[in-house]
N, C-alpha and C positions, 0 to 999 in steps of 0.2 A: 289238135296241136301235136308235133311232133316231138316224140322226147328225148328228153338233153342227155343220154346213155355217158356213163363215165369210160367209156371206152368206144376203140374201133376195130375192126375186127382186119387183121392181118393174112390169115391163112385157116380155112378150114375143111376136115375132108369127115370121115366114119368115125375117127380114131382118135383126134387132133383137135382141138381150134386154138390159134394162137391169138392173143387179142393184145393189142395196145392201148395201157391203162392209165388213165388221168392218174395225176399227184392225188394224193389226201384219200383215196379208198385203199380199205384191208382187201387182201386176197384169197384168205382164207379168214375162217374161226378167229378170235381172237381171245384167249384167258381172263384177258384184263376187261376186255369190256365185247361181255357176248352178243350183246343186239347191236353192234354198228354195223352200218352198212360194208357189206360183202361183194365183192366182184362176182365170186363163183356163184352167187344166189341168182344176183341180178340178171348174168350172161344167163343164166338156165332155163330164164323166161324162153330166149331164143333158140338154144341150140340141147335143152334138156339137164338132165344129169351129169354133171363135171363135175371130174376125180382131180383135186389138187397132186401133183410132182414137186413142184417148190414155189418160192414165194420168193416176193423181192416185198420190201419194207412202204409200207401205207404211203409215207410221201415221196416213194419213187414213183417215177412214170416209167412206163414203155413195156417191154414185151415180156410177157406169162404164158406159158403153154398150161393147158388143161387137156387130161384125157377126157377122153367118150364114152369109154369098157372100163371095166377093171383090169382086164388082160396090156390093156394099153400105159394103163396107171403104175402094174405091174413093173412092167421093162422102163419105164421113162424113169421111174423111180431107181431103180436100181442103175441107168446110166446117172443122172445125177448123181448118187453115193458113188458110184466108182469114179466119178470126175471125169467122166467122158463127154459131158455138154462144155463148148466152149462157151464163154458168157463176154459180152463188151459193154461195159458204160461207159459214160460221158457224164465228166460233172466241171462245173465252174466253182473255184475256188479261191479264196483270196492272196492275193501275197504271190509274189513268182518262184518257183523251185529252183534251188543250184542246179540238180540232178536234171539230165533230158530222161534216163528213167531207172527206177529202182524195181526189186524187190522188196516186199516186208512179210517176216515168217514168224513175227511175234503171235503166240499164245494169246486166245481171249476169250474170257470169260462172259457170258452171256446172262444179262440182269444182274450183272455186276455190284450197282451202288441204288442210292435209294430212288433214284428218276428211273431206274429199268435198262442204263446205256449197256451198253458194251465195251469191257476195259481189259487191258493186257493185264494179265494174268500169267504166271507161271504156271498155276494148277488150273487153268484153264486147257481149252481143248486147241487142237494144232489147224494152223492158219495162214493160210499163203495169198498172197494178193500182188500181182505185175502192174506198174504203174510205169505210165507215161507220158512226157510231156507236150502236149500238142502244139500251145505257144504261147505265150503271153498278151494280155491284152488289156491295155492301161493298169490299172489294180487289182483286175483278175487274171487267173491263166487257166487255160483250159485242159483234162487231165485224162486218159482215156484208162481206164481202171480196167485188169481182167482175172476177176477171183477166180482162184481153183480150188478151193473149198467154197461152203457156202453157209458162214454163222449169218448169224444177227447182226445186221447194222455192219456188217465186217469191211467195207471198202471206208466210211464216216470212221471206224475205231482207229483202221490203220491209216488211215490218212493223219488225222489227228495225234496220232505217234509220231509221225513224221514233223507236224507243227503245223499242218495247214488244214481246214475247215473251207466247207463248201458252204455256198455262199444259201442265204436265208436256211439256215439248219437250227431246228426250233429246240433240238439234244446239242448237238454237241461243239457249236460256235456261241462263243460270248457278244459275235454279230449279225444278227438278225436283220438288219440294214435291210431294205428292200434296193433292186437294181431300179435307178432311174437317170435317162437319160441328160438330167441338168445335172448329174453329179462326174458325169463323163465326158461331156461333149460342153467346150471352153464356148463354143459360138450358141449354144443354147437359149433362147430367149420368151422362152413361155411364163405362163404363171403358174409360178412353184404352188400354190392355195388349191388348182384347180388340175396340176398334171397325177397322171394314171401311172403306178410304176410300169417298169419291164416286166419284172419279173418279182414275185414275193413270197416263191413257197422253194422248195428246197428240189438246187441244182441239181439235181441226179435221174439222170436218167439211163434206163436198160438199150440201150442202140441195138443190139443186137444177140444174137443167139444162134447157133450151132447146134445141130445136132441131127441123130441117126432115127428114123421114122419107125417107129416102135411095129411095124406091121411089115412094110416091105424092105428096111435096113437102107433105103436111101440117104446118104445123105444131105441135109438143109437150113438152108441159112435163110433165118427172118429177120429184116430191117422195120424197127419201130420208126416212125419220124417224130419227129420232133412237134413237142404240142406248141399248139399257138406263142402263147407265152413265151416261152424256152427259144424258140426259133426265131420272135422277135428278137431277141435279147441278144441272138447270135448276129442276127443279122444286122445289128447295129454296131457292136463290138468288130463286126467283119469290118462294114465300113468305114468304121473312127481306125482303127488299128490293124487293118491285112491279117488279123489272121480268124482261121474259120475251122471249124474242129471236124465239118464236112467236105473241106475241099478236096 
């Protein structure tokens, strides 16, 4: 029987593998709870020893680079801290923005209150995040996020500054709501007892990643696609409401 691996494998060379990661797995180690399942354990069945560079958040999806070497761990790390990786999400959020796009440079403090979030904080550490808006669509709209730092949970704190929450966020929306199509679509005629949602784990996804090849300085760009779910979700919202956060 073939196994159900939380990931797919995007890009990989000596130096590199970049893989695209289901929602609900850690990326690396976790403090709080050391035995859950790991991306970088799992993938090393396949491709060996992987040196973590950074991490995107257990119920994000999409793209994670792992080194090969330490040498490779070396440099990737050090562009990361110098902010030299461009980074793009995609998240569906509730509620439509005045703004077509902001900045937010608010300060945030990481493990903040007694759930572990992330909250603006004065004595917190410095934080920048590009926000954009893609378009609106019935009661969501869709948001293309691009940190240039990279805390904790940092696109879900600043959004949340702003007044908007991404849609099934189990930290820091008071709606947990799952997306399903008879709550969007007026002509809908199934049985509410017996339908499947769209979508019911937290909108956020890594789309994409930038950056310079720790070995030979090329630069490149990985597009994660979109998991099942997530892409359903779009692709219905495309159709009820024209707009599509991949067109």
């Amino acid at each position: 029987m073939k196994q159900n691996l939380p990931f797919t494998e995007i890009y990989c060379d000596d130096s590199i593998v970049v893989l695209n990661k289901a929602s609900g797995i850690l990326t690396a180690a976790d403090r709080y709870d050391v035995d859950a399942p790991r991306l970088d354990k799992i993938a090393s069945e396949k491709y060996g020893k992987l040196f973590a560079v950074h991490r995107i958040d257990k119920d994000t999806s999409g793209a994670i680079i792992y080194a090969r070497t330490p040498e490779a761990q070396r440099t990737l790390s050090i562009a990361f801290e110098k902010r030299q990786v461009d980074k793009t999400y995609h998240a569906l959020v509730h509620g439509r923005p005045l703004w077509e796009e902001t900045t937010v440079t608010l300060r945030l403090l990481v493990n903040g209150d007694q759930r572990h979030r992330t909250v603006v904080n004065r004595t917190g550490k410095d934080a920048e995040t590009y926000f954009r808006c893609i378009g609106s669509c019935g009661p969501y709209s869709w948001i293309e996020a691009k940190p240039k730092t990279g805390r904790t949970h940092q696109i879900r704190a600043h959004l949340s500054s702003l007044g908007f929450c991404i849609v099934c966020d189990p930290l820091y929306s008071g709606n947990q709501k799952p997306v399903r199509l008879s709550d969007i679509k007026r002509s809908w005629r199934g049985d509410i007892y017996e339908e499947r949602p769209l979508l019911s784990r937290l909108a956020l996804h890594a789309w994409k990643v930038k950056v310079r090849h720790p070995v030979t300085g090329e630069e490149m760009t990985f597009t994660a696609p979109y998991s099942k779910d997530l892409d359903s979700t779009r692709k219905q919202l495309a159709k009820l409401f024209g707009t599509d956060p991949l067109a």
